[in-house]
C-alpha positions in Angstrom: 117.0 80.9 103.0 120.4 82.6 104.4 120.7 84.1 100.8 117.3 86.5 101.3 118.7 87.0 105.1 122.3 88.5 103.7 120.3 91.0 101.3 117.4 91.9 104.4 120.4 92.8 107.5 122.2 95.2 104.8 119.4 97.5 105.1 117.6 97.9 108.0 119.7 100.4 109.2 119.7 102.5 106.4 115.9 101.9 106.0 115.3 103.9 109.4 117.2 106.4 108.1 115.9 107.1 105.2 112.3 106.7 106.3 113.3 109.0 109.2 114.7 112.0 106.5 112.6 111.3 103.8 109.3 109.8 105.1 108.4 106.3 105.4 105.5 106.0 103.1 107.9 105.9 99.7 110.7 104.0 101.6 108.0 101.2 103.1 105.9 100.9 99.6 108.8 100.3 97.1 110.1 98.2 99.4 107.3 95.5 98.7 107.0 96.2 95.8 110.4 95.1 94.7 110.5 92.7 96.7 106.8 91.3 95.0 108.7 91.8 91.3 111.7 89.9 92.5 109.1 87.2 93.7 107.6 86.9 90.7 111.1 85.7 89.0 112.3 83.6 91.6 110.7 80.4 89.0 113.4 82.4 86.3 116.2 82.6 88.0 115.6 78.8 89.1 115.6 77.6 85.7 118.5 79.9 84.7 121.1 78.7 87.7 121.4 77.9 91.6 123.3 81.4 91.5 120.7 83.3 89.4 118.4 82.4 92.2 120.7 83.3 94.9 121.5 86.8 93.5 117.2 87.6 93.2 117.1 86.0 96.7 119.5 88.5 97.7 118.0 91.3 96.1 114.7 90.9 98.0 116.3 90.4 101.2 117.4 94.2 100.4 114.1 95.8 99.6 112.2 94.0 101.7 114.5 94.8 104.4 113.6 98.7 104.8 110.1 97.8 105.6 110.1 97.1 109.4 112.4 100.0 110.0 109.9 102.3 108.0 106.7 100.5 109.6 108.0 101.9 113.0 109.0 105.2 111.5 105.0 105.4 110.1 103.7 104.2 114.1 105.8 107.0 115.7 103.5 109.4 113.7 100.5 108.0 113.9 100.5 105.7 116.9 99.2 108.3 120.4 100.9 107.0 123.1 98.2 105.5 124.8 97.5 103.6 121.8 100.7 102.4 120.7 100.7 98.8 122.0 97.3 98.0 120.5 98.5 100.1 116.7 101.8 98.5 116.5 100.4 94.7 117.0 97.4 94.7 114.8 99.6 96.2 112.0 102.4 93.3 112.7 99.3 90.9 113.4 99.6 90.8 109.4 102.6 89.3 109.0 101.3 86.3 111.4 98.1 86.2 109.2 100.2 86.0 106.3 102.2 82.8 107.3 98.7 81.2 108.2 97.7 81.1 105.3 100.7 81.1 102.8 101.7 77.8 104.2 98.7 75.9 103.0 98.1 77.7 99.7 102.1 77.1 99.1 101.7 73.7 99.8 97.9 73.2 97.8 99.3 75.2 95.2 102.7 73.0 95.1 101.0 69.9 94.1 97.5 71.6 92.1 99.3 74.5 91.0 100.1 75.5 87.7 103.5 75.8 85.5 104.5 72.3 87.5 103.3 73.7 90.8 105.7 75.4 92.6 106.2 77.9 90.4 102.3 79.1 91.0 103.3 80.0 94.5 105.9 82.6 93.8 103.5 83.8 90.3 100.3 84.3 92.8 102.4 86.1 95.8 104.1 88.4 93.6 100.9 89.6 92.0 99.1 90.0 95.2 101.9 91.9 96.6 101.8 94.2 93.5 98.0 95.2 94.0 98.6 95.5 97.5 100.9 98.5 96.5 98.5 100.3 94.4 96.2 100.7 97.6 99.4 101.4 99.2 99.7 104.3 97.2 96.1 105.7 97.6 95.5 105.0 101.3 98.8 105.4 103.0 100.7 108.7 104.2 103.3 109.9 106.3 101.4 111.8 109.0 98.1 113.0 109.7 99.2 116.7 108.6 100.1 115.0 104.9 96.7 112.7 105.1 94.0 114.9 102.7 90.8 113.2 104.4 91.5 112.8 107.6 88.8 114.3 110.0 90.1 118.0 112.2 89.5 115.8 115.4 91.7 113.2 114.9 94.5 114.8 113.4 94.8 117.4 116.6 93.9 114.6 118.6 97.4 112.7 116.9 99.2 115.6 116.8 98.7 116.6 120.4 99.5 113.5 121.6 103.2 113.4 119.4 105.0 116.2 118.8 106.4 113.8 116.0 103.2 113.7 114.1 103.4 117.5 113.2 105.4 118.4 109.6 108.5 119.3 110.4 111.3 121.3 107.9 114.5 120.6 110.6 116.2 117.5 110.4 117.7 116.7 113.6 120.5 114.2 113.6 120.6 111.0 115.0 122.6 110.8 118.4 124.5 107.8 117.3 126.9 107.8 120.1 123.8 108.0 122.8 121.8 105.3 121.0 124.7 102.7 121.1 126.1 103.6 124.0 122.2 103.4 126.1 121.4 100.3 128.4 117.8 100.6 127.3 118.7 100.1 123.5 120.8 97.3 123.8 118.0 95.3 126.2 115.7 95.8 122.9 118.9 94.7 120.4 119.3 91.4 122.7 115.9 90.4 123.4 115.4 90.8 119.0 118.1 88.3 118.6 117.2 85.5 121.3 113.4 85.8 119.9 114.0 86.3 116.4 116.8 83.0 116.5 113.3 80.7 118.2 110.8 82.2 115.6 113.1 82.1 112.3 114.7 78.7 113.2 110.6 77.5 113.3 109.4 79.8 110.1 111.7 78.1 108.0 112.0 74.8 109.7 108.8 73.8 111.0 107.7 72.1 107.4 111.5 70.0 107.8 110.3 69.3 111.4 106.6 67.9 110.9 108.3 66.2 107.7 111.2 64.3 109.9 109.6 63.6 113.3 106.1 63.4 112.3 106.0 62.0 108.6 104.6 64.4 106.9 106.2 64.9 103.5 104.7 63.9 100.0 101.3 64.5 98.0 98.5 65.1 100.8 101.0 64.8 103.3 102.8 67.9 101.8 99.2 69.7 102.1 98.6 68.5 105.8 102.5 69.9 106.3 101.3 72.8 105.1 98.4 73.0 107.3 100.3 72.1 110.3 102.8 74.3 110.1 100.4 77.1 109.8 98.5 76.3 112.8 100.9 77.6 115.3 101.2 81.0 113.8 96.9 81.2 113.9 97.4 81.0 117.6 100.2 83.7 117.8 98.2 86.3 115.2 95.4 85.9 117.9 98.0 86.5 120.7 99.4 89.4 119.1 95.8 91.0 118.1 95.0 90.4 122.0 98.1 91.8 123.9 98.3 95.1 122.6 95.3 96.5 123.6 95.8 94.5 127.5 99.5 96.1 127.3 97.6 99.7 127.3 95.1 98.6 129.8 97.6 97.5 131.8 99.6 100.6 131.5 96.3 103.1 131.8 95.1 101.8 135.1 98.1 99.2 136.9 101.2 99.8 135.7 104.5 101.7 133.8 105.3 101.3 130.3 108.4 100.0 131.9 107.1 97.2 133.8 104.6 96.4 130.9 107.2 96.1 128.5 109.5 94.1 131.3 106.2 92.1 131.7 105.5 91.0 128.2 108.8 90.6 126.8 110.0 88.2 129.8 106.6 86.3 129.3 107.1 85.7 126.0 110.2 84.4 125.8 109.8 82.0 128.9 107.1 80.8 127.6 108.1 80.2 124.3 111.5 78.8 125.7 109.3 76.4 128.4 106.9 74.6 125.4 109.9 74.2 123.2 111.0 72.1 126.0 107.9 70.6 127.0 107.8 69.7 123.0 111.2 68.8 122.8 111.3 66.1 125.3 107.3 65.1 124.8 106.4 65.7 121.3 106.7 62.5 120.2 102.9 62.3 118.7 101.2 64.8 116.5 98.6 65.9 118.5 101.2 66.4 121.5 104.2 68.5 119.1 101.4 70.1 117.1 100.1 71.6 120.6 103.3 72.3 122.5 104.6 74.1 119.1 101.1 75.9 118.9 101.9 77.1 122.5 105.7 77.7 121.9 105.0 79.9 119.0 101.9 81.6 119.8 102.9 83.3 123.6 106.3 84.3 121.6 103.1 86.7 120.1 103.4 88.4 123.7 106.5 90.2 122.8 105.3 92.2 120.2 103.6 94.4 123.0 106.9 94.6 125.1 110.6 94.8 123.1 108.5 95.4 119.6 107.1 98.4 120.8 109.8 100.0 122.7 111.8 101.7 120.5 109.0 104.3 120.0 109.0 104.6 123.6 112.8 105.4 123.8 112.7 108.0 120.9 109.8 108.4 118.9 111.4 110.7 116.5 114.4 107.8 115.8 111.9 104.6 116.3 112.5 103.9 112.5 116.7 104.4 113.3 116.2 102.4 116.4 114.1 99.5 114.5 116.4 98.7 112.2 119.7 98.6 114.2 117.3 96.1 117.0 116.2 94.1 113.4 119.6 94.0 111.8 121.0 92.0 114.6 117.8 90.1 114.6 118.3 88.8 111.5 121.7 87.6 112.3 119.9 84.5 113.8 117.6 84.3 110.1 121.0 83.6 108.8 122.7 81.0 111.5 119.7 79.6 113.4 118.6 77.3 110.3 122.1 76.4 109.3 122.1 75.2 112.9 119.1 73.4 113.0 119.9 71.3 109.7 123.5 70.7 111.2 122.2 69.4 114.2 118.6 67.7 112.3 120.5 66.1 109.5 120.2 62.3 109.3 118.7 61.2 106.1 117.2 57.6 106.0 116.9 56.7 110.0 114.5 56.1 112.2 112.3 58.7 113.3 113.2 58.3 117.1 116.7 59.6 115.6 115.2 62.5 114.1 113.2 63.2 117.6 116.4 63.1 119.3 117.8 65.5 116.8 115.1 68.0 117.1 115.2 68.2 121.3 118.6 69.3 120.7 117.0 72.1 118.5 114.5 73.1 120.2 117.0 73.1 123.7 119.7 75.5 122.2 116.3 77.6 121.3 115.2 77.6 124.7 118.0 78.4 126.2 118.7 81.4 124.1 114.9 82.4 124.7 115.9 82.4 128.3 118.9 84.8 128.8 117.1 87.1 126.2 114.6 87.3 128.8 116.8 87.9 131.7 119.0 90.8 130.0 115.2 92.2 129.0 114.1 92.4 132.5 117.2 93.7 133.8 118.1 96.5 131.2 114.9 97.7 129.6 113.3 101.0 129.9 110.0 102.7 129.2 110.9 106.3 129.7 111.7 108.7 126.4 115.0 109.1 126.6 116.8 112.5 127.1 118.7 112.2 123.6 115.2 111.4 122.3 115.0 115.3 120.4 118.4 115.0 118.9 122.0 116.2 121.1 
């Protein structure tokens, strides 16, 4: 897991970048692509060595890690700012929908699956990632004024909304000194790292969780893992799918982009940071965790209408640049939080009252990071494009 997180921090900066210079359609596409090939070896480079599979774990950490940064560099083209909320969380909905259901195929597929059943999973995701670039290719473009069908209304519509939408020969330096040195950016940076160190700590822990505490390990229980794990990420795609478009209701009749974004962020994490508690200390049946980690998980959704769409709020024209600094300290916690999590959760053969015990301690060092992301969030974050937003 921390091998794929090394390869994906290395390029989110330089993903923005070059999605920013050279367009993000190219930069986003072959970077799931690749990352889809790799997949499709990971069962090669098992067989091969533990190092084989570490170096291809690596490698898709890199490609895949341009992809967010060029996602954000795409909305700042095609997101009008009174949609942006809504545009930015159904696209990142996806990603939500994905873990729904890759955690039960993974899991049907590891004990039906073909090739000794693991394998299967990697074969099947790789290929479906590799159609999914072919439509890529056919459907997706930089900017309405590069898009050959789209209609005359919504393309002036787009393009009078964001300057940044219209084709543009000048390439306007990024104001590196302003970006690092702004209060605003650094409230988005923090509030990545205390929600990215809950949600990666549960995507790659949650199946070692309901395994330990709850049981759930071999043959059907391996598919009812599966299934479990899955079910809190259902509840946060339908959080995410819901809070973008009330984030611009909210901020078209009630209130800023500032306080909306102040308001969603904060929610989120105190929320989040409150049922990891709740399930810490009182998860100690299925039904019980399974909801409090449904809850946990799901409100963390709320975020992606507050710190997740920000950056194209600072400086549309750098949101691809801004994305991938925010993400590449985000994923310092992909790297740490589960090697935390299995130092602290790492009793082998005890009773599962000691495995409980363990995972409160995980889920409180969660929760308290969840909580001062949320107070730095509420205190430094801005709404307002920013005046180094053109370029200095």
């Amino acid at each position: 897991l921390a091998a794929f997180f090394c390869g994906y921090i290395l390029t989110q900066v330089p993903g923005g970048y070059l999605a920013q210079r050279f367009g993000a359609k190219y930069i986003f596409g072959v970077g799931v692509v690749m990352t889809a090939v790799l997949t499709l070896v990971t069962p090669l480079a098992a067989y091969i060595s533990v190092w084989c599979l570490v170096g291809v774990r690596i490698l898709e950490g890199i490609f895949e890690g341009v992809t967010f940064p060029a996602a954000h560099a795409l909305f700042s083209k095609w997101a009008p700012p009174a949609e942006r909320s809504r545009v930015v969380t159904f696209a990142f909905a996806g990603q939500y929908v994905g873990t729904v259901i890759s955690f039960p195929l993974s899991a049907l597929l590891s004990v039906y699956g073909f090739d000794g059943g693991w394998p299967s999973v990697f074969y099947i995701f790789g290929i479906i990632g590799i159609i999914w670039f072919i439509f890529w290719l056919l459907l997706a473009f930089d900017s309405p004024a590069t898009h050959p069908r789209i209609s005359q209304s919504e393309r002036k519509y787009i393009e009078s909304s964001i300057s940044e939408a219209k084709v543009e020969k000048k390439q306007v330096p990024v104001p590196w000194l302003q970006i690092f040195l702004s209060p605003h950016v650094w409230a988005i940076i923090v509030s990545y790292f205390c929600s990215n160190f809950g949600f990666y700590v549960l995507l790659t822990t949650m199946p070692t969780y309901f395994s330990q505490a709850l049981g759930f390990s071999l043959g059907k229980g391996l598919i009812l893992n599966g299934i479990f794990s899955a079910i809190p990420f259902a509840f946060e795609a339908v959080v995410v799918i819901i809070a973008g478009p009330l984030a611009d209701f909210l901020r078209s009749r009630y209130l800023s982009t500032t306080v909306t974004r102040k308001l969603f962020t904060s929610s989120s994490l105190t929320l989040s940071a409150l049922f990891l508690l709740l399930c810490g200390y009182f998860g100690t049946s299925t039904p019980i965790a399974l909801s409090l980690l449904t809850a946990g998980v799901g409100f963390g959704g709320l975020g992606l209408a507050g710190h997740a769409v920000n950056h194209i709020d600072l400086a549309p024209r750098f949101a691809g640049v801004l994305m991938g600094i925010s993400n590449c300290v985000g994923t310092v916690p992909g790297i740490i939080g589960p090697v935390v999590a299995k130092a602290i959760a790492h009793s082998q053969n005890v009773p599962r009252e000691v495995h409980v015990e363990e995972w409160r301690e995980v889920f409180l060092i969660a929760a308290e990071i969840y909580i001062f992301g949320a107070i730095v969030y509420a205190i430094l974050a801005d709404g307002k494009k920013q005046w180094w937003a053109e370029g200095v």
